[in-house]
C-alpha positions in Angstrom: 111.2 82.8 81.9 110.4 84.5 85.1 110.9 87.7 86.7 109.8 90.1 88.9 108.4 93.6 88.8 111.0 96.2 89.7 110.4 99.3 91.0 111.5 102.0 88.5 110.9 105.7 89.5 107.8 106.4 90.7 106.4 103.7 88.1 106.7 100.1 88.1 108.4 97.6 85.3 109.9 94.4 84.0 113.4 94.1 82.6 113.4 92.3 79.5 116.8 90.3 78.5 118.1 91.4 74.8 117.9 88.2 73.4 114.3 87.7 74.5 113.5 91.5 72.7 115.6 90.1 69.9 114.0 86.7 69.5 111.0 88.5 69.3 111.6 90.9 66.7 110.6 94.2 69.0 112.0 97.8 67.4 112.5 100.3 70.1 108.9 101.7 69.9 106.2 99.1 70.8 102.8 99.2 71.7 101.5 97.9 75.2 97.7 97.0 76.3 95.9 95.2 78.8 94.3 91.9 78.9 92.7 89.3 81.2 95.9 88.9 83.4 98.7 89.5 81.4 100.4 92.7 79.6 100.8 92.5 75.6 103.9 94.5 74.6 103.7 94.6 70.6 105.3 96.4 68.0 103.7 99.9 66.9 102.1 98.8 63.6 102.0 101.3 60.8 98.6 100.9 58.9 99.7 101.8 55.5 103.3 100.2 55.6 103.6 98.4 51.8 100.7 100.2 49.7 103.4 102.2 47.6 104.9 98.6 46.9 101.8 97.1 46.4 100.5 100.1 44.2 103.3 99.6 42.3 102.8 96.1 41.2 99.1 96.5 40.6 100.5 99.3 38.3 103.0 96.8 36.3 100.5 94.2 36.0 97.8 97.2 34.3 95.4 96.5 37.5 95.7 100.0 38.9 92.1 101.7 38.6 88.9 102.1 40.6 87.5 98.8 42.2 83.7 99.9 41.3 83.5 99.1 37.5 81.3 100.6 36.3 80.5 103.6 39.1 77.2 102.8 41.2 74.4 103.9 39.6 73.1 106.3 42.2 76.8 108.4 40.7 75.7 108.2 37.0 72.1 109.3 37.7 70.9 113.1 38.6 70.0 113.8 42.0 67.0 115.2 43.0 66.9 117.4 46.4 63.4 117.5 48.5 
């Protein structure tokens, strides 16, 4: 699809058609960055979206718990400051 760049304000922009934004899935906050001639627009990601689910079944399958089993050796041992 092609279009042009509008004038908008003192800025510069694209109008996108609904179905396009719908098609692609795009909430009403997105993300945009720049790459070797073209614009990305991407939806905001949220890093930790689905541990609470995902802590939840590790829980109901008994696999909650610390990764390091046992704890690192340098933890178990006394430290000595020089």
């Amino acid at each position: 699809m092609r279009t042009r760049i509008v004038r908008i304000g003192n800025s510069q922009g694209v109008r996108i058609p609904k179905p396009l934004l719908e098609q692609a899935g795009l909430p009403e906050d997105v993300e945009l960055h720049a790459e070797d001639g073209r614009i990305v627009i991407a939806a905001v990601r949220h890093p930790r979206t689905g541990w609470a689910e995902a802590a939840r079944e590790l829980r109901a399958r008994g696999e909650e718990g610390l990764l390091e089993t046992p704890p690192p050796r340098f933890d178990s041992e006394e430290w000595e400051w020089r």
